[in-house]
Backbone as numpy.savetxt, mean C-alpha at the origin, in Angstrom:
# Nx Ny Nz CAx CAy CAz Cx Cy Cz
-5.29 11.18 -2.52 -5.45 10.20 -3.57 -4.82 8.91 -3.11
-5.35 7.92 -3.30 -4.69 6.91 -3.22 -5.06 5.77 -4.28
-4.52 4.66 -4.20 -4.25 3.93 -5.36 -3.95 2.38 -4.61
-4.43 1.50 -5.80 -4.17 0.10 -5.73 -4.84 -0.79 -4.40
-4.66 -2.01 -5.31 -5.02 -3.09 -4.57 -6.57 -2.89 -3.65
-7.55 -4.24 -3.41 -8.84 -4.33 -2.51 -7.92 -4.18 -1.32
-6.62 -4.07 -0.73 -6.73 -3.62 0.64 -6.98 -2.49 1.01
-6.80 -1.48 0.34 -7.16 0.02 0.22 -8.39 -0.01 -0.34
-9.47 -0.27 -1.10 -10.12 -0.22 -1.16 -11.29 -0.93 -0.41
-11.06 -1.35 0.43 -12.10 -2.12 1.73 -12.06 -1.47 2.97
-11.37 -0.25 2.43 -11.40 0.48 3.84 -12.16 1.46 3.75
-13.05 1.31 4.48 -14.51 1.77 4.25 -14.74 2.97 5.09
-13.92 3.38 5.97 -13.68 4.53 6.79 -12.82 5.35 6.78
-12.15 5.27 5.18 -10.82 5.73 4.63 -11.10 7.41 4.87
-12.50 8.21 4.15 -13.06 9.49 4.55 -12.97 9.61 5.91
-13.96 9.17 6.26 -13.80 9.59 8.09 -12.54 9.81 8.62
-11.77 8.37 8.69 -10.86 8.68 9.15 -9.50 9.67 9.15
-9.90 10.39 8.21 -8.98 11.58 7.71 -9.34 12.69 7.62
-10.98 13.00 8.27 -11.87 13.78 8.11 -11.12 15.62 8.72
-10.54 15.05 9.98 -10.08 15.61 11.11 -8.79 16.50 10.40
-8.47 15.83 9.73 -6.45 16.64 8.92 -7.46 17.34 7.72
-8.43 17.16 6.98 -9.40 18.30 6.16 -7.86 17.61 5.04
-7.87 16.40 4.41 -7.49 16.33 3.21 -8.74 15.55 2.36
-9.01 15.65 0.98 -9.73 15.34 0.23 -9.10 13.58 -0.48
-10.25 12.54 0.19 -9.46 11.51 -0.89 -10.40 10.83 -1.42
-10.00 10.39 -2.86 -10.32 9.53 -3.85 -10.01 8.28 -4.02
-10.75 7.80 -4.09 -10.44 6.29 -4.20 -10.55 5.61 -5.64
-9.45 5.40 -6.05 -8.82 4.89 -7.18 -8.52 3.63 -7.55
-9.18 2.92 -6.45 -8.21 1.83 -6.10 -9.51 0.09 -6.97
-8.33 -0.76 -7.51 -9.34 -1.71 -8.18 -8.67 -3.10 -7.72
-9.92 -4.19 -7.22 -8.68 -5.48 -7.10 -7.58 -6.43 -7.71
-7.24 -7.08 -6.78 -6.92 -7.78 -7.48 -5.81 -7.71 -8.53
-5.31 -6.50 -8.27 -4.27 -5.94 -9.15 -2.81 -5.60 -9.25
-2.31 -6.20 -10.23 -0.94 -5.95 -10.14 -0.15 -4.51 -10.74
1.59 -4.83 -10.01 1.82 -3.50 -10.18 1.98 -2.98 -11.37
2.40 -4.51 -12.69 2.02 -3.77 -13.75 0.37 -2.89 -14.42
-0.27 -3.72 -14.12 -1.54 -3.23 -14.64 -1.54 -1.72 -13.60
-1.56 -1.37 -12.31 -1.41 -0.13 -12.31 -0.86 0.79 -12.92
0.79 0.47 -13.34 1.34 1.37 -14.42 0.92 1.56 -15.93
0.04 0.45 -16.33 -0.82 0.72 -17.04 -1.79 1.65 -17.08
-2.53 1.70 -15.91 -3.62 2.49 -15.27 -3.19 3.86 -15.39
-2.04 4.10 -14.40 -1.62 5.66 -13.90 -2.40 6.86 -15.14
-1.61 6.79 -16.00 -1.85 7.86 -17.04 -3.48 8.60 -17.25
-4.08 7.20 -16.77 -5.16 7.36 -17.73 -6.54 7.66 -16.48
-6.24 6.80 -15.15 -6.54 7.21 -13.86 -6.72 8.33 -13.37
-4.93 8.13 -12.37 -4.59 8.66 -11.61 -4.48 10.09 -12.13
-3.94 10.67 -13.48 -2.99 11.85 -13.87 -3.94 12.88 -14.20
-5.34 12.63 -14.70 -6.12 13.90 -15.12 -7.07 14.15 -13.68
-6.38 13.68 -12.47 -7.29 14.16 -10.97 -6.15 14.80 -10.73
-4.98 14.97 -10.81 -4.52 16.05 -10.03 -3.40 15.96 -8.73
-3.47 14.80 -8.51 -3.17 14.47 -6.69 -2.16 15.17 -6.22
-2.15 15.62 -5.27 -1.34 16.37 -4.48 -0.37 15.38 -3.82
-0.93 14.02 -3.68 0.06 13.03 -2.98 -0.85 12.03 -3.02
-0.03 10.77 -3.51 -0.23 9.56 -3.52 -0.14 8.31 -2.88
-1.13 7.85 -2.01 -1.02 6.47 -1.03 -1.15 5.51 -1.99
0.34 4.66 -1.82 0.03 3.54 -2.86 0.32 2.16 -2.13
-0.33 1.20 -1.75 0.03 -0.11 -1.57 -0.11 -1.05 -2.93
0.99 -1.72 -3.01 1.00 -2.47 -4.25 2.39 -3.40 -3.98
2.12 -4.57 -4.73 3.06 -5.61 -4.93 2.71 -7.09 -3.81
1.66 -7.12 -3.44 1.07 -8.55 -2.96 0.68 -8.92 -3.97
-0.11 -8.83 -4.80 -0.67 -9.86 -5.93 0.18 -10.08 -6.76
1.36 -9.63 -7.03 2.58 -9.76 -7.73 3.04 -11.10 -7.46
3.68 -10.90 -5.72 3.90 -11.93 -5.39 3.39 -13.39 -4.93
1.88 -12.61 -4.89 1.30 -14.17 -4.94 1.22 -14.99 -6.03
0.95 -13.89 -7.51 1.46 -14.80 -8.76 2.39 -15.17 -8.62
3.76 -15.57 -8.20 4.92 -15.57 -7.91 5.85 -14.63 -9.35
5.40 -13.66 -9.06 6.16 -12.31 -10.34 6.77 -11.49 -9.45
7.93 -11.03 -9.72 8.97 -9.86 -8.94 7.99 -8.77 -9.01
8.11 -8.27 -7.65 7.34 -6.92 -7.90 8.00 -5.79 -8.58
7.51 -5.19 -9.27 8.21 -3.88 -9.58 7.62 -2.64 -9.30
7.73 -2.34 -8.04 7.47 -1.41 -7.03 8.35 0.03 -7.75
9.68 -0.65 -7.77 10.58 0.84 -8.44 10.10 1.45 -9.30
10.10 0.28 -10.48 9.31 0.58 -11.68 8.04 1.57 -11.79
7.61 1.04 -11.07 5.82 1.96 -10.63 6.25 3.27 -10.07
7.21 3.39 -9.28 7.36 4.60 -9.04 8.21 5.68 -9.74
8.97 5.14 -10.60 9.69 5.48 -11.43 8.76 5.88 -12.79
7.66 5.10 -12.91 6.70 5.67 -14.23 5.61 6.81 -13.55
5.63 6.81 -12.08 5.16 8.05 -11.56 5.52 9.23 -12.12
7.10 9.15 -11.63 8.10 10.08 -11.66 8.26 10.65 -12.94
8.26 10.17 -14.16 8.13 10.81 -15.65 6.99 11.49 -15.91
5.95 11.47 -14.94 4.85 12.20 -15.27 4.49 13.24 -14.22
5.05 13.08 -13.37 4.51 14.06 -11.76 5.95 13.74 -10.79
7.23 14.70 -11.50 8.12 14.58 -10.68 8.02 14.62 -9.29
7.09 15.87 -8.65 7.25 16.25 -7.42 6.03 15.74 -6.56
5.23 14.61 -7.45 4.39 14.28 -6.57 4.93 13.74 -5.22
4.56 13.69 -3.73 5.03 13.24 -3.25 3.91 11.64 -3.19
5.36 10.48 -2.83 3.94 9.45 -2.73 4.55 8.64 -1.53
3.84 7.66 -0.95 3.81 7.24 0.26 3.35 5.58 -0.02
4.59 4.91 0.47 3.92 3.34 -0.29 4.00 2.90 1.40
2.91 1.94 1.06 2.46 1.35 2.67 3.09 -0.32 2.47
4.12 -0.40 3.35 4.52 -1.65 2.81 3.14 -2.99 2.61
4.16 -4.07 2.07 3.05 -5.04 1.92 2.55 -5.81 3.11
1.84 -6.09 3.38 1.22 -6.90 4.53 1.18 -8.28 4.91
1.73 -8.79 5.85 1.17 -10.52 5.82 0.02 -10.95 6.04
-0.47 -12.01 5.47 -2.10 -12.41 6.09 -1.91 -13.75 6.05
-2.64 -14.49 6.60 -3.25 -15.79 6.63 -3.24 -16.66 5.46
-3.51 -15.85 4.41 -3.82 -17.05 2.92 -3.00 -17.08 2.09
-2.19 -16.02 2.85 -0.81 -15.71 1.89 0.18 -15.94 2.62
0.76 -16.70 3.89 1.26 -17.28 5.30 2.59 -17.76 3.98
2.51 -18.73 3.21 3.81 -19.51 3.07 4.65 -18.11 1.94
3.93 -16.79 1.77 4.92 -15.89 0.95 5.02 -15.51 1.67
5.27 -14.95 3.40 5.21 -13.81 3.81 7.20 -13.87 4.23
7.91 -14.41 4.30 9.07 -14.09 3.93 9.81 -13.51 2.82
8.95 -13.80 1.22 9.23 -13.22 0.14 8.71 -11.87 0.67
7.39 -11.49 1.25 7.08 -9.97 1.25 7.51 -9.21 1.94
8.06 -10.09 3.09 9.24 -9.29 4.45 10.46 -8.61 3.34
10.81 -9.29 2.56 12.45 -9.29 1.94 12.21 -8.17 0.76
10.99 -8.27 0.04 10.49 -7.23 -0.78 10.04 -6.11 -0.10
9.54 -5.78 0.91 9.39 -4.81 1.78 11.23 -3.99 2.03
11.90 -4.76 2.19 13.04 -4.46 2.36 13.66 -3.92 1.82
13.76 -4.64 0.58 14.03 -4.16 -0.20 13.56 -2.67 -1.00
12.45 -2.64 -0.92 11.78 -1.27 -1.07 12.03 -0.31 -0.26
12.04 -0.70 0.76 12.25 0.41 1.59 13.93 1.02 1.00
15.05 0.17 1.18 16.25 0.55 0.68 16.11 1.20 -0.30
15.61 0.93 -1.62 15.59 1.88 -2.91 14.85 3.13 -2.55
13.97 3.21 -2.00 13.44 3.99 -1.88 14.08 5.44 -1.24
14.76 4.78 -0.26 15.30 5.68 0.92 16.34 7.21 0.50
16.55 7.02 -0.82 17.54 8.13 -1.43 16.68 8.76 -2.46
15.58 8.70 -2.94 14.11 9.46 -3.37 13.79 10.18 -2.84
13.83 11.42 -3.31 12.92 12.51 -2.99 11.45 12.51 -3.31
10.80 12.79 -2.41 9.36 13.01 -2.02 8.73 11.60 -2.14
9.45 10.46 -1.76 9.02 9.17 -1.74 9.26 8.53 -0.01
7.96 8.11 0.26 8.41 7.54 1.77 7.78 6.82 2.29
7.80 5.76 3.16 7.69 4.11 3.16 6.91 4.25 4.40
5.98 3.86 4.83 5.27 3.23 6.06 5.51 1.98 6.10
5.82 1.58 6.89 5.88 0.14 7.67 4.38 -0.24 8.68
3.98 -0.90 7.80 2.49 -1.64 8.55 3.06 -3.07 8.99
3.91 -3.63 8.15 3.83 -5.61 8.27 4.44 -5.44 9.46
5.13 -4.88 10.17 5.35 -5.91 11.55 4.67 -5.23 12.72
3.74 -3.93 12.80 2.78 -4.02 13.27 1.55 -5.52 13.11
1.26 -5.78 12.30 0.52 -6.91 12.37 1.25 -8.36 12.54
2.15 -7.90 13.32 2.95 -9.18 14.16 2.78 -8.90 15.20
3.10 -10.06 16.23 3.13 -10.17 17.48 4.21 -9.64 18.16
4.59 -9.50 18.96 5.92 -9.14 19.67 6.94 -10.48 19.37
6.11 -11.87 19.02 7.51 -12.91 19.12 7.55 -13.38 17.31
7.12 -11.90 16.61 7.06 -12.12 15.02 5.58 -13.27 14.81
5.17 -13.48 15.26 3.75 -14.18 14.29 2.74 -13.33 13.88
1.87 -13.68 13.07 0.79 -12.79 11.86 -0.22 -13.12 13.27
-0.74 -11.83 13.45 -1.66 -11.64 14.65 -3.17 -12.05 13.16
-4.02 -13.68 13.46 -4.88 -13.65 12.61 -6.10 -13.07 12.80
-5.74 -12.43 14.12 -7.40 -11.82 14.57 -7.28 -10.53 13.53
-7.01 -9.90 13.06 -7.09 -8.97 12.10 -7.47 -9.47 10.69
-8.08 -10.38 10.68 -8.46 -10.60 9.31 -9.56 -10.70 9.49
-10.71 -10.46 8.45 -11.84 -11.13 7.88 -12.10 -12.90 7.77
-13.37 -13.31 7.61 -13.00 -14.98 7.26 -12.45 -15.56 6.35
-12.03 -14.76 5.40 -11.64 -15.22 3.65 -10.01 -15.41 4.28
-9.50 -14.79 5.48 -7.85 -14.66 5.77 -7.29 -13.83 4.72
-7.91 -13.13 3.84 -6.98 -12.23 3.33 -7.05 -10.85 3.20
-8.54 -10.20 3.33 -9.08 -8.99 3.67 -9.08 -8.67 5.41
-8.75 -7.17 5.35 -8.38 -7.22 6.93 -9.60 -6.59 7.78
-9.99 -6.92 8.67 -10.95 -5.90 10.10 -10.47 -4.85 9.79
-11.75 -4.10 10.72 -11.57 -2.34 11.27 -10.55 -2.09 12.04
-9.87 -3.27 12.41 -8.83 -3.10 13.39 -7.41 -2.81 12.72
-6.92 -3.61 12.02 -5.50 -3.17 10.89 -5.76 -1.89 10.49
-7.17 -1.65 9.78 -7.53 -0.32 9.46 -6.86 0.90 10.49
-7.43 0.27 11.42 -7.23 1.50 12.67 -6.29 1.79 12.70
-4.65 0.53 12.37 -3.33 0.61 13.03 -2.90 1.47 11.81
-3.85 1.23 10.61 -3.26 1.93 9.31 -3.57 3.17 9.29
-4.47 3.64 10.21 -5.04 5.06 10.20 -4.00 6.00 10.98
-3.15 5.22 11.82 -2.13 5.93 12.84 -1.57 5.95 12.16
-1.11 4.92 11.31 0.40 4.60 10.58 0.32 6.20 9.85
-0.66 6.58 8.81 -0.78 7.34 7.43 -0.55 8.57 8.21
-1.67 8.75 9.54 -1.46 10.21 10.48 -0.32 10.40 11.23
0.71 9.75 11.59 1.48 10.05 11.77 2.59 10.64 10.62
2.79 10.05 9.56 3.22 9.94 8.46 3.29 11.76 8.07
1.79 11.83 7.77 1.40 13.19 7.62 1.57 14.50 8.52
């Protein structure tokens, strides 16, 4: 199962690429969306499928509204409903059109990761500095022309990221 945001949902080889580990996924995922309106969502979504485990990226459109993400929060309204789900948040990503936040999303990444780190069955992939360079710059060849949807290629780095994970 996974959840949130058009970056997960533009990944169009999300089946395939998981074909091989024989897990079943659903795509849940709507744009454009923040982390409140997901916690809105969850109950009514996510909770009558079942999930065995949850891929969630969320909290870029937060911060591009310039709104605190509440990443905890979201996982914390998980947690009252599916203690032992395990879930898996993919940090947030830098891109091109979003270039002058990507220090707020470095520091919110960070921050997440820290809260996170003393949670049971909660655990953090790190994608954003894969899509840096070795001297820290946003590698822009991984984007689409809009600069904010990504190529088959981030995909790909995200497909290692999740399989290793697993």
């Amino acid at each position: 199962m996974k959840m949130n945001y058009s970056s997960i949902r533009f990944w169009s080889t999300l089946i395939t690429d998981f074909f091989d580990i024989k897990i079943n996924v659903i795509n849940q995922d709507f744009g454009g969306s923040t982390l409140k309106q997901c916690m809105q969502q969850f109950k009514r979504i996510i909770l009558p499928l079942e999930p065995r485990l949850l891929l969630c990226y969320a909290g870029e459109n937060d911060i591009t509204n310039n709104q605190t993400p509440t990443n905890i929060q979201f996982i914390l309204t998980i947690r009252r409903f599916v203690s032992l789900l395990p879930i898996v948040y993919i940090s947030i990503k830098p891109n091109p059109r979003r270039y002058d936040k990507i220090i707020q999303m470095n520091i919110t990444n960070n921050l997440i990761r820290e809260d996170i780190q003393n949670m049971n069955n909660v655990d953090y992939i790190d994608i954003f500095n894969q899509m840096l360079t070795s001297d820290g710059i946003l590698r822009s060849e991984l984007f689409i022309s809009n600069n904010l949807h990504m190529n088959e290629q981030v995909y790909a780095i995200w497909t290692k990221a999740v399989k290793n994970y697993l």
